[in-house]
TORDOMAR-712464 format. One line per 4 residues: number of its first residue (from 1); for each residue x, y, z of C-alpha. Coordinates in nm, 3 decimals. Last residue first. Layout:
BEGIN
NUM	X Y Z ~ ...;
! end
This chain:
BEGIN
419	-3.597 3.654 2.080 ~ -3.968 3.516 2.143 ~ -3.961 3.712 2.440 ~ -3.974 3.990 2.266;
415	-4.332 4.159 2.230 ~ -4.456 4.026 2.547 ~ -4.121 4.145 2.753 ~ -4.164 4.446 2.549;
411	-4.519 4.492 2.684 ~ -4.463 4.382 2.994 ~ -4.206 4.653 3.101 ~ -4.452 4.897 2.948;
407	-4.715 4.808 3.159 ~ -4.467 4.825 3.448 ~ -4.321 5.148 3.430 ~ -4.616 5.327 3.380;
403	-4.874 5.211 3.650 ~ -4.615 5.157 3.831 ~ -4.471 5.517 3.803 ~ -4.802 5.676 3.797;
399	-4.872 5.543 4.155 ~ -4.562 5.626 4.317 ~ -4.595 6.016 4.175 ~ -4.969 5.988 4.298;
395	-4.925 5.875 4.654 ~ -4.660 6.102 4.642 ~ -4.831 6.433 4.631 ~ -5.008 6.324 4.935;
391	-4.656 6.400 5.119 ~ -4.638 6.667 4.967 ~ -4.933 6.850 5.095 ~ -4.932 6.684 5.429;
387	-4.615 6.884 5.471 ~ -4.872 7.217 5.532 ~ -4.826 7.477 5.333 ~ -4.613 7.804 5.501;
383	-4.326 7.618 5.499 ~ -4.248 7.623 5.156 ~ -4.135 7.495 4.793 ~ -4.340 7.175 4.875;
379	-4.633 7.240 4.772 ~ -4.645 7.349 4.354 ~ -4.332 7.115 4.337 ~ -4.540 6.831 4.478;
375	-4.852 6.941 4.302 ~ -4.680 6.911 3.987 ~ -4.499 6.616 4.040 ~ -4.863 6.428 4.141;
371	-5.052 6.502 3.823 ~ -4.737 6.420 3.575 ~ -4.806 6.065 3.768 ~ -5.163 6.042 3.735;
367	-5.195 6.197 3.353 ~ -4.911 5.903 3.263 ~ -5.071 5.603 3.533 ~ -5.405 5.626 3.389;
363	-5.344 5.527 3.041 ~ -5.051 5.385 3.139 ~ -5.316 5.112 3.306 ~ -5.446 4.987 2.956;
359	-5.077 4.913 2.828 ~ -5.080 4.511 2.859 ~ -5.313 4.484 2.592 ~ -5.074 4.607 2.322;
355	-4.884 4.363 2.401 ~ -5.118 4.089 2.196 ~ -5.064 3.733 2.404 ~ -5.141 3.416 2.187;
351	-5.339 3.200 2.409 ~ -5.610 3.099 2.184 ~ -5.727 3.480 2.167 ~ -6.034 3.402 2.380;
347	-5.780 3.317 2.650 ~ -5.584 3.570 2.599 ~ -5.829 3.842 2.644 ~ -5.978 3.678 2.981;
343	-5.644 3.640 3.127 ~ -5.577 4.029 3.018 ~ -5.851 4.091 3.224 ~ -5.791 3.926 3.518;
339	-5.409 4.118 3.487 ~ -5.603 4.424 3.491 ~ -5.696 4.374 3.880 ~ -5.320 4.302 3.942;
335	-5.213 4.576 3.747 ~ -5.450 4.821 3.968 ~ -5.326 4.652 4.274 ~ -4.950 4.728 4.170;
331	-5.030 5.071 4.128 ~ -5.200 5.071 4.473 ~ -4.833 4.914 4.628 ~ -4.702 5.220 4.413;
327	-4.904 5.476 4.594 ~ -4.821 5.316 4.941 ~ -4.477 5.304 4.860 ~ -4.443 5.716 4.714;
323	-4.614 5.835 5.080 ~ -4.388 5.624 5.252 ~ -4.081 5.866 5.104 ~ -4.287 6.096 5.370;
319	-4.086 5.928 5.650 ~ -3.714 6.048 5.551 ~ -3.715 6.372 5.716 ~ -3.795 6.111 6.018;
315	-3.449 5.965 5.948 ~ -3.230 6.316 5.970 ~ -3.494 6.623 6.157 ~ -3.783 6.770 6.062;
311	-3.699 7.161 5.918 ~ -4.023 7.193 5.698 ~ -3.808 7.369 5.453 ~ -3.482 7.188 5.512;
307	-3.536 6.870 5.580 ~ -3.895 6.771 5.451 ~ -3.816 6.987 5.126 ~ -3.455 6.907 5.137;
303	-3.469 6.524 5.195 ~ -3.741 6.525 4.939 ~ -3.552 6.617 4.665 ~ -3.239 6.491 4.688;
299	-3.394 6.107 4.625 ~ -3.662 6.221 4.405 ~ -3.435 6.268 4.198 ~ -3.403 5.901 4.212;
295	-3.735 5.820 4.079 ~ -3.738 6.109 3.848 ~ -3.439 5.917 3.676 ~ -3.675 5.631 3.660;
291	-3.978 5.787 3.496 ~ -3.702 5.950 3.248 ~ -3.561 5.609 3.160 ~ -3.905 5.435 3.118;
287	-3.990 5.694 2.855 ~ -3.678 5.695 2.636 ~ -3.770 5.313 2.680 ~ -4.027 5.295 2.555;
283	-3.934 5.521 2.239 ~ -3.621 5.382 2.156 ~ -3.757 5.005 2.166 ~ -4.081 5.091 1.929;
279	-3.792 5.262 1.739 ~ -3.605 4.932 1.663 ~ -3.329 4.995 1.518 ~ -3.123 5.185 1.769;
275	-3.192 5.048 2.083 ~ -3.220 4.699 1.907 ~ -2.866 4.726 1.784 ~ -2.770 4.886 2.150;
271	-2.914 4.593 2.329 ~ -2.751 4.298 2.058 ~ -2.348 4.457 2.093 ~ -2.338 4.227 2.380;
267	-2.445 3.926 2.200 ~ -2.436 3.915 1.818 ~ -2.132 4.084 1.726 ~ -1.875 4.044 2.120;
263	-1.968 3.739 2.139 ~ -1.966 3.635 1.852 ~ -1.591 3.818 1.798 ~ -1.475 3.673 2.108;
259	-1.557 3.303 2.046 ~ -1.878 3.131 2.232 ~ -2.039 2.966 1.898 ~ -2.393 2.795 1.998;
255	-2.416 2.443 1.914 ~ -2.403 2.343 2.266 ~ -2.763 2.527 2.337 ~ -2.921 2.329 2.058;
251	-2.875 1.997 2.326 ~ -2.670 1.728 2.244 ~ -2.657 1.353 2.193 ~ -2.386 1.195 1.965;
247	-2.191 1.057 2.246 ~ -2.387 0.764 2.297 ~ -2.235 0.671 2.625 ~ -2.571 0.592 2.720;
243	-2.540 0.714 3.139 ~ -2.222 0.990 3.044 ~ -2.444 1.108 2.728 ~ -2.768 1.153 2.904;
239	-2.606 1.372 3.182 ~ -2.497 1.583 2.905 ~ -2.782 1.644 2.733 ~ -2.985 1.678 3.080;
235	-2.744 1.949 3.114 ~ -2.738 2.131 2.781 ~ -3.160 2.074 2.796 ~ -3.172 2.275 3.127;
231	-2.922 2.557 2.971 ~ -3.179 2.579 2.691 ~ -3.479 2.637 2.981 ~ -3.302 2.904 3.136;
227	-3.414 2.865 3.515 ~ -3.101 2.680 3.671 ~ -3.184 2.596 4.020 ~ -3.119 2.855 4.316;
223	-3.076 2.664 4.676 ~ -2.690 2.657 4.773 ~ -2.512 3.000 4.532 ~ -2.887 3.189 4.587;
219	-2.846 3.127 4.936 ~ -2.491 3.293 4.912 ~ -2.600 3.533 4.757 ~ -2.875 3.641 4.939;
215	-2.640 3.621 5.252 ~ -2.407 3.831 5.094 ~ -2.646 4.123 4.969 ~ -2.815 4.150 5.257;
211	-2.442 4.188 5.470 ~ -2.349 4.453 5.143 ~ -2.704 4.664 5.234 ~ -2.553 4.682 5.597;
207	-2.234 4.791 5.545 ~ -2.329 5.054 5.315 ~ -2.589 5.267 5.521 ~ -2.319 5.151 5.802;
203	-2.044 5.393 5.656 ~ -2.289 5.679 5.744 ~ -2.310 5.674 6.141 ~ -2.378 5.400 6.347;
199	-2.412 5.619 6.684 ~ -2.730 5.715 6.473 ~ -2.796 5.990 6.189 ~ -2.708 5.802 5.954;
195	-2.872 5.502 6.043 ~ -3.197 5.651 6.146 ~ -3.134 5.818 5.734 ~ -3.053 5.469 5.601;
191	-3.344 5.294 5.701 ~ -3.581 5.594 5.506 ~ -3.364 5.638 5.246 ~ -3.357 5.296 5.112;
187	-3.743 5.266 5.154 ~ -3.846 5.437 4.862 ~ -3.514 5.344 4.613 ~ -3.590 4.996 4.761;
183	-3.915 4.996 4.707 ~ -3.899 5.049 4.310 ~ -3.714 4.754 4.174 ~ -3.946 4.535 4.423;
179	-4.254 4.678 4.357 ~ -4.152 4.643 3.953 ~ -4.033 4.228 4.052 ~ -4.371 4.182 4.255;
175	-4.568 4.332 3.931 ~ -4.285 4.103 3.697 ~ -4.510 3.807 3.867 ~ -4.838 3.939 3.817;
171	-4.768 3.981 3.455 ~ -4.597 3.664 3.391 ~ -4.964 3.456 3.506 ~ -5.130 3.380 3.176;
167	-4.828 3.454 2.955 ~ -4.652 3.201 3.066 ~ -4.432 3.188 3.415 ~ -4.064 2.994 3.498;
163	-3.854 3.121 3.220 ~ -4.037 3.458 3.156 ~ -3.971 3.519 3.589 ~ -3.603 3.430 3.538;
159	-3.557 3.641 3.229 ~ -3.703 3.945 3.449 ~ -3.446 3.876 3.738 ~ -3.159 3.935 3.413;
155	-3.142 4.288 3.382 ~ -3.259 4.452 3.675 ~ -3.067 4.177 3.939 ~ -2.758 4.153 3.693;
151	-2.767 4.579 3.741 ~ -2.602 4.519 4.090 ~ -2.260 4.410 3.995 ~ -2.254 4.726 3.823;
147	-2.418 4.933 4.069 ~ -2.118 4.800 4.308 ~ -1.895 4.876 4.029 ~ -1.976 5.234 4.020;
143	-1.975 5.224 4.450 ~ -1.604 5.085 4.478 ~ -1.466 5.392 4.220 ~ -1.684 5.605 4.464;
139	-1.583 5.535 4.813 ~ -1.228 5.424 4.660 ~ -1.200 5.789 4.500 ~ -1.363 5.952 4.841;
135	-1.077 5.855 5.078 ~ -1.049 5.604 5.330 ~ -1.285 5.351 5.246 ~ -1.421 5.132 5.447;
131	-1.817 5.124 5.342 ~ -1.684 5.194 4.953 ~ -1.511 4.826 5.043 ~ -1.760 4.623 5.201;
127	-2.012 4.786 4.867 ~ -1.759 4.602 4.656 ~ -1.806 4.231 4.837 ~ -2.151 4.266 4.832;
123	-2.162 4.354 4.499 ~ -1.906 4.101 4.398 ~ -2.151 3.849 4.578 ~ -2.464 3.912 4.426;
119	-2.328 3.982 4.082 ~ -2.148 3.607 4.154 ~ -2.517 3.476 4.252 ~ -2.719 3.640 4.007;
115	-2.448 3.555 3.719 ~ -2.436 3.191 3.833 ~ -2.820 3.118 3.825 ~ -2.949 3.265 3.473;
111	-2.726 3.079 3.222 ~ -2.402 3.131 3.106 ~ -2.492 3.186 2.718 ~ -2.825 3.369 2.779;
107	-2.744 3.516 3.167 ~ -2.385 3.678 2.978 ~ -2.576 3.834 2.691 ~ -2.793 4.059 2.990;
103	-2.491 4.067 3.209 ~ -2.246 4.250 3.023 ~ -2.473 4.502 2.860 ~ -2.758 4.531 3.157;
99	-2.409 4.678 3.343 ~ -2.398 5.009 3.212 ~ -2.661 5.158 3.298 ~ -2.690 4.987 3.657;
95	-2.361 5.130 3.682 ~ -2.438 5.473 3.625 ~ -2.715 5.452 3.932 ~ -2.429 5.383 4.128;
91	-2.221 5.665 4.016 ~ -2.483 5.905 4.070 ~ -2.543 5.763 4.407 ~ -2.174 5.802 4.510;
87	-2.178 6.119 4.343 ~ -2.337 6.318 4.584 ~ -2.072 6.336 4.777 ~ -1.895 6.525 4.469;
83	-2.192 6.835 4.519 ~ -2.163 6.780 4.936 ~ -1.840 6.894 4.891 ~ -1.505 6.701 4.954;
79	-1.276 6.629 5.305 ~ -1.355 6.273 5.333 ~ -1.530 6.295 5.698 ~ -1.773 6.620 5.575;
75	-1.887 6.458 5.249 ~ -1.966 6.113 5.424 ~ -2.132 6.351 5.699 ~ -2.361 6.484 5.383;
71	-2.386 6.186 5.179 ~ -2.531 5.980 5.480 ~ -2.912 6.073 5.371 ~ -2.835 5.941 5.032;
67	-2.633 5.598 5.127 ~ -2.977 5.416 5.148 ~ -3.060 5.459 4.781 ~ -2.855 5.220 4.565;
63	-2.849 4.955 4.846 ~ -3.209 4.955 4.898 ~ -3.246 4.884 4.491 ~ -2.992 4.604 4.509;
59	-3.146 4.458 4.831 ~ -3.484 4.508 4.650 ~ -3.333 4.319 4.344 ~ -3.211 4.038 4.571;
55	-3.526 4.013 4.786 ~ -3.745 3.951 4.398 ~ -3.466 3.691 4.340 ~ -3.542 3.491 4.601;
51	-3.906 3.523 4.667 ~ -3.975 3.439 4.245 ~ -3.736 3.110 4.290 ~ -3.949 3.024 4.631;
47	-4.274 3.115 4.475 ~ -4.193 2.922 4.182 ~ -4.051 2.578 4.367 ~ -4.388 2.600 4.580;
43	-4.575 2.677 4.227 ~ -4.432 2.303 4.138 ~ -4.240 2.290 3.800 ~ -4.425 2.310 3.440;
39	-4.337 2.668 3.335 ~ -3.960 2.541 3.441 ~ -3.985 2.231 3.164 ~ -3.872 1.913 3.335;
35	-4.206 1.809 3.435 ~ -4.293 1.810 3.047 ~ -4.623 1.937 2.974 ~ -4.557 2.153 2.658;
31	-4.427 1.828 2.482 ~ -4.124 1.584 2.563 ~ -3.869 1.901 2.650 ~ -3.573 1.833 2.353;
27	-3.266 1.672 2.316 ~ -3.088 1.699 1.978 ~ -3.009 1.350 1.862 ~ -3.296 1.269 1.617;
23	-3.188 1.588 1.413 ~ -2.866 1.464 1.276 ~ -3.060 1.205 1.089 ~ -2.762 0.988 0.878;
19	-2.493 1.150 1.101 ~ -2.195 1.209 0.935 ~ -1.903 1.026 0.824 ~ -1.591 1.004 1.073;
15	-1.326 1.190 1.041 ~ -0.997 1.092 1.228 ~ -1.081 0.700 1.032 ~ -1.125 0.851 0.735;
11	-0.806 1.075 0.724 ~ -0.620 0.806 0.895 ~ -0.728 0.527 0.540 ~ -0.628 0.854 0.313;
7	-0.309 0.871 0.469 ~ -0.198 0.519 0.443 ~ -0.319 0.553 0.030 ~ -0.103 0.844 0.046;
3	0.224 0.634 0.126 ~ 0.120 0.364 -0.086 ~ 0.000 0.000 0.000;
! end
């Protein structure tokens, strides 16, 4: 036998022909009522999943907000101005900007569970370190990536509520998840001004937020199953192929290229693309932004209108912010209420969800919430009205942004998923 004859003979046995049908290997769920499908698991294992990370996005909201009513002795013990004190919100809320990027592509290659609990954990772990810190660059360098760590919980906590509820019941879930990402900029001043203003002083409105954060991770790290139903089919793929030794069996997750330049095309660069392209995308969430940065102006402003015009004193300046949680928790009622509907819509609709019907309440929750800024700058610019005023001004501000935020939340959820 020839040289190259030898060669051809290794060259078919290194490659070996193809699969006849390819497609009888690739695992898939047995029908919409397989167990091993998350819509299908036991509403025990739901409400514990949905409990979970619903506590770690209001420990990441607290956390973003609590530090406020310390800025001003913070300021004072690092030698700056109360203008570059300031920052260490600022630079928080900057990192849940920038963060959706990483961890948004990361929770659809990696999975949902291990980027909530290492997010978890490096925030805990940075917001340890702003609480130490000597100086103000480490207080604020330490507080950017601490908002980064923290924007896993805003970007990818919605993915784990489409993975384990359908259309029928999503809605009230992501309500929990919008009381969630808004309480803890409402109560978040409120703890952290008695803190503040206690023999605990400022560095403990960080200090205590990172312990939360910790312990949530590191229950998330024990007791949090995978969500991500492709992720669930990788593993059961793999589990199948060590018990049959048939190596052929896979899962349509494994087929998906991880090198730098996919990454870097179709994944991370995917948010921006749709920003831009998508004008249905641009507009919503033009919308949603300025709601939100309200949210946390909101955060300056009524420390000084309750602190300095109507003179109360650190922690119970803080008080009225209860004003703003009792109008969202009524928000949330109202979704609640329209969630029957939308049950009633789908259901004559053969289960295929329009998201356009998710956006009744903004019809109420726009006028409502331009309604209650108004009269809270129209009040609260004095004394000589009672604080009542204001305060009653944010039972409408807290219902508007629910009633905003979260309709529209839905309805890209609804119009994307798919994707």
């Amino acid at each position: 036998m020839s040289q190259s004859d030898q060669m051809s003979d290794r060259e078919k046995r290194a490659f070996p022909p193809p699969l006849i049908n390819p497609d009888e290997y690739i695992l898939e769920f047995d029908g919409p009522d397989d167990q091993k499908h998350p819509y299908n698991w036991k509403t025990s294992t739901k409400l514990f999943i949905s409990i979970l990370v619903c506590s770690g996005t209001w420990i990441v909201a607290f956390n973003s907000a609590t530090f406020a009513p310390g800025t001003e002795s913070a300021s004072k013990e690092l030698g700056v101005g109360l203008e570059v004190g300031t920052l260490g919100t600022t630079l928080f809320v900057l990192g849940f900007a920038a963060g959706p990027i990483l961890w948004a592509p990361g929770s659809e290659l990696y999975g949902r569970r291990w980027p909530l609990v290492i997010s978890m954990i490096g925030g805990g772990i940075f917001s340890i370190v702003s609480a130490a810190g000597e100086n103000i660059q480490t207080l604020l360098i330490c507080r950017f990536f601490a908002g980064l760590c923290g924007a896993c919980q805003l970007a990818v906590v919605p993915g784990v509520l489409a993975d384990i509820f359908n259309n029928r019941h999503r809605g009230g879930a992501i309500s929990i998840y919008a009381l969630s990402v808004f309480g803890g900029p409402f109560t978040g001043p409120i703890v952290g001004g008695f803190i503040a203003s206690s023999h605990l002083g400022w560095r403990w409105t960080l200090y205590i937020p990172a312990i939360l954060g910790l312990v949530n991770g590191a229950i998330s790290a024990i007791l949090l199953p995978e969500t991500y139903a492709p992720l669930i089919l990788a593993a059961s793929a793999a589990t199948m192929r060590r018990k049959t030794n048939n190596w052929a069996i896979h899962a349509r997750h494994e087929m998906v290229e991880t090198d730098l330049r996919d990454l870097v095309t179709k994944y991370f660069t995917r948010p921006l693309r749709m920003l831009i392209t998508e004008p249905m995308i641009c507009l919503v969430s033009l919308y949603m932004s300025f709601i939100y940065g309200l949210v946390y102006a909101l955060l300056e402003a009524y420390p000084f209108v309750f602190g300095q015009v109507h003179h109360m004193r650190p922690g119970v300046a803080e008080l009225p912010f209860i004003g703003l949680f009792i109008g969202m928790s009524l928000g949330v009622a109202m979704v609640f209420w329209q969630q029957k509907e939308y049950a009633k819509k789908l259901a004559k609709n053969n289960n295929v969800p329009v998201p356009e019907w998710r956006l009744f309440p903004t019809l109420f929750g726009g006028p409502v919430f331009t309604i209650g800024i108004f009269w809270f700058g129209w009040t609260g610019f004095t004394d000589r009205i009672h604080w009542m005023a204001p305060t009653t001004a944010g039972l409408f501000v807290g219902f508007g942004v629910l009633c905003v935020f979260l309709p529209c939340f839905n309805y890209l959820v609804d119009s994307y998923l798919p994707l």
